[in-house]
Every structure is written in C-alpha cells, then in structure tokens.
Wavefront OBJ file of the C-alpha trace (Angstrom):
o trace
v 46.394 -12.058 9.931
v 46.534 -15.490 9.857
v 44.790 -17.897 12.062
v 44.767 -21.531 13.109
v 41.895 -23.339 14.689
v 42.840 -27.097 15.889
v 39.851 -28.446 16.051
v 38.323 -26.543 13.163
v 35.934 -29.567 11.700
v 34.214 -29.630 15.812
v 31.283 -27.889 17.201
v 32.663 -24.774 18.285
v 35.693 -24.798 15.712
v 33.048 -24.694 13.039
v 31.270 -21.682 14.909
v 34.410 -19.900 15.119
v 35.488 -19.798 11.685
v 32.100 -18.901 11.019
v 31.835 -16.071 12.941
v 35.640 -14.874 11.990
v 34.858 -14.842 8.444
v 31.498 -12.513 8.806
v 33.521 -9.825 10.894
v 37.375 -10.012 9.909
v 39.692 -10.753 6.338
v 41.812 -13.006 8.558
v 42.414 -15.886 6.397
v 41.901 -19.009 8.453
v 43.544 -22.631 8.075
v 42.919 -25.649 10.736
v 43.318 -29.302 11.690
v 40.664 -32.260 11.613
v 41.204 -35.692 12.606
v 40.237 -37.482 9.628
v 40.903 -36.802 5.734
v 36.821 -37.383 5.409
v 36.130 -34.351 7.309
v 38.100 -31.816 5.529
v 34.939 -32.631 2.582
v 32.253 -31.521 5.126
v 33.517 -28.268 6.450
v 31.386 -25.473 5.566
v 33.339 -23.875 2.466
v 37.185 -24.016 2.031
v 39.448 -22.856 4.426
v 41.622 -19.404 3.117
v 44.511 -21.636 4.168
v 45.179 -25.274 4.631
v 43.137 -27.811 6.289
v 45.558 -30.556 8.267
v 44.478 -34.000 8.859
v 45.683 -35.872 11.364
v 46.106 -36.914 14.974
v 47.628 -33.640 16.798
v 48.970 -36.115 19.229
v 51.856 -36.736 17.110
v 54.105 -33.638 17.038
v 55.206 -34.205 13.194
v 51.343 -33.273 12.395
v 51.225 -30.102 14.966
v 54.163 -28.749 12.802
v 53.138 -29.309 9.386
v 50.247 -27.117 10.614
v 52.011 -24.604 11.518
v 53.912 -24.664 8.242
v 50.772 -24.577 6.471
v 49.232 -21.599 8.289
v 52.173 -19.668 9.503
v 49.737 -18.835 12.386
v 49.417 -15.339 14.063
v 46.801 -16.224 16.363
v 46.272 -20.098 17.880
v 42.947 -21.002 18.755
v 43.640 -24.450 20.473
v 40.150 -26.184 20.745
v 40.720 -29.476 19.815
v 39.915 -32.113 22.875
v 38.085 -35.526 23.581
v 35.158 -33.563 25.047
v 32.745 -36.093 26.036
v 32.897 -36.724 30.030
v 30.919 -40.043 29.949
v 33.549 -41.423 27.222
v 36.461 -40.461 29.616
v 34.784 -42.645 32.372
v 34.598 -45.148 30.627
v 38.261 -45.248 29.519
v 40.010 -42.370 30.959
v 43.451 -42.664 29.336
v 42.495 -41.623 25.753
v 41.316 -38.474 27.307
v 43.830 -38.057 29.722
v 46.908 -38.710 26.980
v 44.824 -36.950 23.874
v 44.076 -33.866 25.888
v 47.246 -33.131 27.535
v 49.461 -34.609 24.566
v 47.778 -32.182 22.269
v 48.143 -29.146 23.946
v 52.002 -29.933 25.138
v 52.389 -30.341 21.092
v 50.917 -27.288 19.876
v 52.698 -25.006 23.166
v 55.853 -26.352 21.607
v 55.233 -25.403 18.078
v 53.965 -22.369 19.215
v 57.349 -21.251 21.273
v 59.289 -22.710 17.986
v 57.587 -20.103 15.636
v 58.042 -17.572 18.405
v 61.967 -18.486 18.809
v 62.078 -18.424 15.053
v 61.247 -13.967 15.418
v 57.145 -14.714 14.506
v 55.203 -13.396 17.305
v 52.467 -15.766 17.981
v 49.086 -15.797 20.693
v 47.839 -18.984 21.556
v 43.948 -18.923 22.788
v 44.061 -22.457 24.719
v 40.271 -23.516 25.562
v 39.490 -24.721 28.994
v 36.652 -25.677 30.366
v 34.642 -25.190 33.630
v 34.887 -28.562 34.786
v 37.968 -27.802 36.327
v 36.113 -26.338 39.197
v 34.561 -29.284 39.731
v 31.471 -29.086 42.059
v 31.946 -25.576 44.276
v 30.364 -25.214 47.679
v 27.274 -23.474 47.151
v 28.134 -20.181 49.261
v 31.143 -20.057 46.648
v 28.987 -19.650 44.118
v 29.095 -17.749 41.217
v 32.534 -19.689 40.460
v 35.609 -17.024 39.678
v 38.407 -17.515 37.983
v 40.318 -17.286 41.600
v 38.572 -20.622 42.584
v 40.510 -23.380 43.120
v 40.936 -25.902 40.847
v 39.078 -29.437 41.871
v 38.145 -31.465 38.864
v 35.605 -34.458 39.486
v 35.893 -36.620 36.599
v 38.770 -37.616 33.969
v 37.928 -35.398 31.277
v 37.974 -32.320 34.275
v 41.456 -33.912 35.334
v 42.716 -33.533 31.524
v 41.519 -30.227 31.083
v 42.612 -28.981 34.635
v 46.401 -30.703 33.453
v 46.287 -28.511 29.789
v 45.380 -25.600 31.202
v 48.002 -25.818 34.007
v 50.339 -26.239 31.463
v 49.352 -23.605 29.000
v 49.949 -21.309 32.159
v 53.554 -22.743 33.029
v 53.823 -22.107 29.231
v 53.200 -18.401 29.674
v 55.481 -17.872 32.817
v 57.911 -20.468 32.296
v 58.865 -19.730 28.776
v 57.140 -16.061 28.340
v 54.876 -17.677 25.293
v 51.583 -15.104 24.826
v 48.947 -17.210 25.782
v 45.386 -16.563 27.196
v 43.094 -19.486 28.588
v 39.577 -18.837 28.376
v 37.091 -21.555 30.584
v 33.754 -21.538 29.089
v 30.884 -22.956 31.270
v 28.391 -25.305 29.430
v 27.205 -23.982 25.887
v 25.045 -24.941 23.173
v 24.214 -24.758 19.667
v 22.902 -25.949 16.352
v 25.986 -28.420 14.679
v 26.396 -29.868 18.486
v 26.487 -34.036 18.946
v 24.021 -35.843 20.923
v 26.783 -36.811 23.772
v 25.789 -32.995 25.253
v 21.938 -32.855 27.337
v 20.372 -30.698 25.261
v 21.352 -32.314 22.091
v 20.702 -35.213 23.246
v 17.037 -34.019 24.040
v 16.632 -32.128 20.874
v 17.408 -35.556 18.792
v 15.330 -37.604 20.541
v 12.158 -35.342 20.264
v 12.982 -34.897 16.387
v 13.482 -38.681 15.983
v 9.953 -39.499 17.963
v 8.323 -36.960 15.799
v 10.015 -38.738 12.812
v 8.579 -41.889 14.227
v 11.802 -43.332 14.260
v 11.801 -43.929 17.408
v 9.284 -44.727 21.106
v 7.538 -41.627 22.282
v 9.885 -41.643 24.992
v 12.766 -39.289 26.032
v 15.370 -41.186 27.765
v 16.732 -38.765 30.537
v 19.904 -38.872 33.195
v 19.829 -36.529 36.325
v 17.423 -33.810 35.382
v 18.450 -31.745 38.414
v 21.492 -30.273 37.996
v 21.789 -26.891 37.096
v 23.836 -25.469 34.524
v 25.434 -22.208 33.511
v 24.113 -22.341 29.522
v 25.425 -20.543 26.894
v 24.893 -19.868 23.298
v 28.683 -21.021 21.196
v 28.045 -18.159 18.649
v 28.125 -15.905 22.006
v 31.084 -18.063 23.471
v 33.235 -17.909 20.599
v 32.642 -14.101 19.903
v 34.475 -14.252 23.257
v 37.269 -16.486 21.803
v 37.972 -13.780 19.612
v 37.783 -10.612 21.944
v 39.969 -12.631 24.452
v 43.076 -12.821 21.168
v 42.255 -9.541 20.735
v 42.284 -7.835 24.342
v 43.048 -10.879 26.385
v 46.000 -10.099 28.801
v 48.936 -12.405 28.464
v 48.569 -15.291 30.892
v 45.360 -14.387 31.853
v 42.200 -16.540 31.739
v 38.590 -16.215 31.614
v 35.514 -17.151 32.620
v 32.894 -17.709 30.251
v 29.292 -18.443 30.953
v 25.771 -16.593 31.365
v 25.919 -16.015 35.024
v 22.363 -18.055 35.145
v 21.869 -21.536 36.305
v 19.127 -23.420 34.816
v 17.638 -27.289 35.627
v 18.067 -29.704 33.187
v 14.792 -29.735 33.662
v 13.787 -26.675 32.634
v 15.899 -27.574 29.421
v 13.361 -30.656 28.789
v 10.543 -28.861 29.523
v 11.420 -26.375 26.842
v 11.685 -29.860 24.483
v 8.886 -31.077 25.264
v 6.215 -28.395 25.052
v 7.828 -27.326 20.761
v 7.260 -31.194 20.628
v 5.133 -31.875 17.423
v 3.334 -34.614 19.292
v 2.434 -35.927 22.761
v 6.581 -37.494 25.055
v 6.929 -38.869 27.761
v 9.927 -38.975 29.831
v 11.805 -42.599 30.823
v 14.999 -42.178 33.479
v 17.891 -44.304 31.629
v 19.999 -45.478 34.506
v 23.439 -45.733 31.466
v 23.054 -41.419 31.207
v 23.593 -41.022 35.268
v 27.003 -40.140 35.716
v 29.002 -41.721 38.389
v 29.974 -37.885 40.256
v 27.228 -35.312 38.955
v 28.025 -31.855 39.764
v 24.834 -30.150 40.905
v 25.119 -26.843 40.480
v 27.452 -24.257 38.030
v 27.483 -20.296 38.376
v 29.523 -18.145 36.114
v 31.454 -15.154 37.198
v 31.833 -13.684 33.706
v 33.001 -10.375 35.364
v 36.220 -10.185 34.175
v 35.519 -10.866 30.924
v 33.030 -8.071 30.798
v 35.392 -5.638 32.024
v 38.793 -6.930 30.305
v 37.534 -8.051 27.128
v 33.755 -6.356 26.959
v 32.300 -9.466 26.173
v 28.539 -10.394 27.640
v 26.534 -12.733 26.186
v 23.350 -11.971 23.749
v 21.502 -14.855 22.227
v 18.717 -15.878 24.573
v 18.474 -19.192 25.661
v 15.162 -20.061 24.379
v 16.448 -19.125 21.076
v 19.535 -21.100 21.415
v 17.413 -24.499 22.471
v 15.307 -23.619 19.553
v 18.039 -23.266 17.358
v 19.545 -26.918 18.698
v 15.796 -28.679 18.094
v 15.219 -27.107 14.631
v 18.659 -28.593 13.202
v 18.075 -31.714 14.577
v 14.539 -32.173 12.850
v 16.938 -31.013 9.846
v 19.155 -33.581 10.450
v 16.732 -36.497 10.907
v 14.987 -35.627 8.037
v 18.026 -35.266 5.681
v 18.778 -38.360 6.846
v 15.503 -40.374 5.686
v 14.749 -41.749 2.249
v 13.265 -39.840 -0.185
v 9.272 -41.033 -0.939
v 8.958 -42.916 -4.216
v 6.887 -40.599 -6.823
v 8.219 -37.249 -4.672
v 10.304 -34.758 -7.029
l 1 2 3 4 5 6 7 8 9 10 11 12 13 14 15 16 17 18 19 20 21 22 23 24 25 26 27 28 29 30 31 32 33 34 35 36 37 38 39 40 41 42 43 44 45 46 47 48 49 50 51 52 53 54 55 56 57 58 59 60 61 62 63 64 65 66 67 68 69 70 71 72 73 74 75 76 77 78 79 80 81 82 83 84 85 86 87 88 89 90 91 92 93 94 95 96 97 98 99 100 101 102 103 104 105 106 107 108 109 110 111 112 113 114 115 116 117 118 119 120 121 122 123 124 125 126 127 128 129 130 131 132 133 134 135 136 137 138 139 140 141 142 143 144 145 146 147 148 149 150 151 152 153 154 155 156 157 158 159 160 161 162 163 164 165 166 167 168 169 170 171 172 173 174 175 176 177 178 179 180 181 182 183 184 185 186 187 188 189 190 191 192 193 194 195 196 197 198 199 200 201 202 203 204 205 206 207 208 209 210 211 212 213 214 215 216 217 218 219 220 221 222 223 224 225 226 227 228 229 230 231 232 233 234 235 236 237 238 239 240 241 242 243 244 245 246 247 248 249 250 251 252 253 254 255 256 257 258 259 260 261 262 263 264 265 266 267 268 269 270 271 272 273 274 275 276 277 278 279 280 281 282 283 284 285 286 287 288 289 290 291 292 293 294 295 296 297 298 299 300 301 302 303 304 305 306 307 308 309 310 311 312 313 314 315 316 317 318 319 320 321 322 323 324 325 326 327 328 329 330
C-alpha cells in the first residue's frame, strides 16, 4: 500500500508516519512546505517527499505522481487560531484551497481506475462553543465555528463531504478534539507551558510563566493515540462518515499548569499576558468518541500525565540542544 501524508514534516504528520512504520510495510511518501524541511524529517520517506505550497494545484499533482497514493491522509493546515485572528485570509484561502486541491487530485486518480481513500482531518473547533446541557459534543452537533481558523476548517470539511456525495470520492473526516505531544510548537497551551518552564530552568528566561485564560476546559488527547485513530478510521472508517476524536474528559488549563509547575526544577510563578487572551474563548469541550469506539474500535490509552510529561521532557531537550556547548566540556 502506498500512502500520502500532506503535511508529513508537522506535528501530527510526523507522529503518523511514525506510528505507520512500527505496525504496517506501507511505504509512505508526503509533502512539506519548504525544501529545508525534507533534511529534518525523521529518516527518509519509502517514497518521495514534495516540497511546496499545496495551494497551487501543479504541486498537489506532482504528489500524487510521486506516491501513486492508496490511502490520503490530508493533514496539512495553518493550525494556529491566534495567527488566523490576526490575519484571517491566509487561513481562510490556505485551508480551504488545500483541501479543494488535493479532493481534485484525488477524484483524478480515482477517474483514472486507481481506487483511492482520502482521510481529511478536521478539527473540533467547528463546534464552536456548545451549550453546556449539549455537552459531550457528537458528531450530530451542529456546526458553529467561533473564530477564522474554525470557519476554515468548518468550510474543508463541508467540502470533503460534498466531495463524498457529490462526486462518490471515498472519503472519511475524522475531528479530533485538542491533543498533545512531544515534537508540538509553542503556539498550543501546553507547549507553550512546557517551554517556558524548560527555558526558566535554563535560566534563559524570568521565573515567570506567562499565561492566557487558564479556565477553559479542554478535551486533551495524546497524538500517538489520535493518529492510531487516523489509521483505524482508513482502515474501517465508513465512506462519508466522520469522527469524533477526543478523551471524553475535560480538564482546566489550569490543571495543565499545575502539572508544569509542580515537575518544575525550581521555584515559577505565574504572570497573566493580556496578548495570549483570545478575543472569543470557548469555555468548555466534551468529546463523544462513541462512534469511534464502536465503528472503528479506537479508545484512547496514553494517560495524560504521561503525555504532559512527555511534552516538558522534549522541551528541556530542545532548550538544551539549543545552548552552546561549555568551553573545556568533551
């Protein structure tokens, strides 16, 4: 089998490939952005590695050609809600663009006799902010997207289903709720926790931890558990179907610091920084992860402790790689 992951040099497109070499022979090929990032993926792809801006269709399809895919795993997005408000057309044109791109490559291979799934990657924050007696959040809840990035997912994934009905293309939308993980960029909370306490112990930086809104509550998950679930849902997904994701717990952002501060190495304090407040917060997200349990078989398993552990350790990894070596040190 071969298998394409846009995205592939990203958090979770990292994790995937990962996890899809230590349980399958599929040989695996992707896209990156940027010709510098093909030289820090972890090993070589089995297939090629695409640089390029997936916006532009000409790159989708030399992809394609590359791969020859047999399974899509569409993942590659402008992620970071705070960068879409403050300029919400990138997101808006990069998200959707993307997706329309590699939809129509995908229904080319398929009119060309190749049968072809596409896994297109969602995201919670199409739901918005549900009422709280909704709560947990199905996948029969409307969608009501609060910010741009929400709007740009919400407009993919609508498409990716007209896709499936409108042109019969085999393609199953998975929404994960928040996750985590080590490899993850300090735009995301608990990343951006974990670097801060790593760069304080590193004296690099105040003894301070800068904070936004630390109560919201979050639906956290592990992204070696969420893309396991990328992979059941090509496997047993249904065609046109889609998925919630999540743990089916919601924890403060609190409780996340907390965590932080007590593996802290030394004394933190905490300092609200009015720039990390967004301007809509949702306050509360629930996963129904049901139906993936019963269509796919898919729970998650790594403990959330573990996972924040995980996130803190390769940040104090990544600070320290970063710092000159001591004269007279071998």
């Amino acid at each position: 089998m071969h298998v394409l992951i846009t995205g592939y040099g990203g958090f979770a497109g990292r994790h995937l490939a990962r996890h899809l070499r230590s349980t399958s022979d599929c040989r695996i090929g992707g896209t990156v952005l940027r010709d510098a990032e093909v030289a820090g993926l972890d090993g070589d792809a089995d297939l090629a590695v695409t640089a390029g801006d997936l916006r532009d269709r000409a790159v989708v399809d030399q992809a394609f050609r590359a791969v020859e895919p047999d399974v899509v795993y569409h993942l590659a997005a402008q992620a970071s809600v705070a960068q879409a408000w403050g300029d919400p057309w990138p997101t808006l044109e990069t998200n959707l663009r993307m997706t329309l791109n590699v939809l129509e490559a995908a229904r080319a291979r398929v009119e060309a006799g190749h049968a072809t799934r596409v896994v297109f990657i969602s995201s919670n924050e199409v739901y918005g902010g549900p009422p709280p007696e909704t709560l947990p959040t199905s996948e029969a809840a409307p969608l009501a997207p609060s910010n741009p990035y929400a709007v740009s997912k919400a407009a993919a994934d609508l498409l990716a289903a007209q896709y499936a009905t409108g042109h019969g293309l085999d393609v199953v939308r998975v929404r994960p709720f928040n996750h985590l993980g080590p490899g993850q960029d300090d735009r995301f909370v608990a990343a951006s926790f974990a670097r801060q306490i790593a760069e304080i112990e590193a004296g690099l930086r105040e003894p301070y931890v800068r904070v936004g809104n630390l109560s919201a509550e979050r639906d956290f998950s592990d992204v070696r558990d969420i893309v396991r679930a990328y992979v059941l849902a090509a496997q047993r997904g249904v065609p046109g179907r889609v998925y919630n994701l999540g743990s089916g717990r919601a924890v403060p952002v609190q409780a996340v610091l907390d965590h932080y501060i007590a593996r802290a190495s030394v004394p933190v304090a905490i300092e609200a920084d009015p720039k990390r407040m967004r301007p809509s917060d949702i306050v509360r997200t629930l996963c129904d992860r049901s139906r993936a349990q019963e269509e796919l078989g898919w729970e998650p398993e790594i403990p959330l402790a573990q996972s924040l552990d995980d996130v803190l350790d390769d940040w104090r990894a990544r600070v320290g790689a970063a710092q000159p070596t001591p004269r007279g040190s071998s």
